[in-house]
C-alpha positions, -999 to 999 in steps of 0.1 A, spaced: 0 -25 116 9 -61 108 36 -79 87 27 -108 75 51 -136 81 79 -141 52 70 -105 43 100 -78 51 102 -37 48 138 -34 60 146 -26 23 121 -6 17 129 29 3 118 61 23 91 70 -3 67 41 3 80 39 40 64 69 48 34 59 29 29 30 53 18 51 81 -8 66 62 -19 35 53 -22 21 95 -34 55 100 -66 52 75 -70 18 86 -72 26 123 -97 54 117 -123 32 102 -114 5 129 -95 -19 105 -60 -35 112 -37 -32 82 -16 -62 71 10 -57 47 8 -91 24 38 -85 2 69 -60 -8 98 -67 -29 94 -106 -22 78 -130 -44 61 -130 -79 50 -97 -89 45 -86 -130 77 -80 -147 85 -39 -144 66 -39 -109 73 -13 -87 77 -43 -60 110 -49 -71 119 -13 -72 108 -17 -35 86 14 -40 51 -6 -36 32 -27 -9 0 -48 -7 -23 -48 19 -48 -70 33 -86 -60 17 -102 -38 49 -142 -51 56 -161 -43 23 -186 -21 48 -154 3 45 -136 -3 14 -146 26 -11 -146 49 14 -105 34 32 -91 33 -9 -108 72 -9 -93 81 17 -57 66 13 -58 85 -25 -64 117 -7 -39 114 19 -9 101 -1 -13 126 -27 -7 115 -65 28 102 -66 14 78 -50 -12 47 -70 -37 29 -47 -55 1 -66 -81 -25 -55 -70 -61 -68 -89 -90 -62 -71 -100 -30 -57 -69 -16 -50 -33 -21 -20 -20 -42 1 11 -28 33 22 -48 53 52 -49 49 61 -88 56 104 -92 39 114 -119 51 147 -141 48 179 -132 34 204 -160 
């Protein structure tokens, strides 16, 4: 796995931590190298779970492996866990959802 320059986990908190070697992981399996683009630096929509530093974006895989890498990432992390496609990258953030 690769940090993009600028970019920092050292605050990170142990919920999306642990999601990021899922995430290298998946990647490696489909023969991908993850990139984490952004944490809890930069712009990010007001409320983001980036400044909670409980999310991470990642560098888009090859679209020859996307649907089946984003699949695959859902499964793993479970569903406290959001994984969303944007534009320029994939969204992964810790958000525990209610038990009932």
């Amino acid at each position: 796995m690769l940090v993009k320059l600028g970019v920092y986990i050292d605050e990170l908190k142990r919920e999306i931590r642990r999601a990021l070697n899922v995430i290298d992981e998946v990647y490696r399996e489909h023969g991908q190298e993850a990139v984490i683009t952004s944490t809890y630096e930069g712009n990010h929509s007001p409320g983001s779970l980036h400044y909670a530093r409980q999310a991470v974006d990642v560098r888009l895989p090859g679209r020859h492996v996307l649907g089946v890498l984003v699949e695959e990432l859902k499964a793993r992390l479970g569903r406290d866990y959001d994984v969303v496609v944007e534009p320029d990258h994939i969204h992964v953030e810790y958000d525990p959802k209610e038990r009932g």
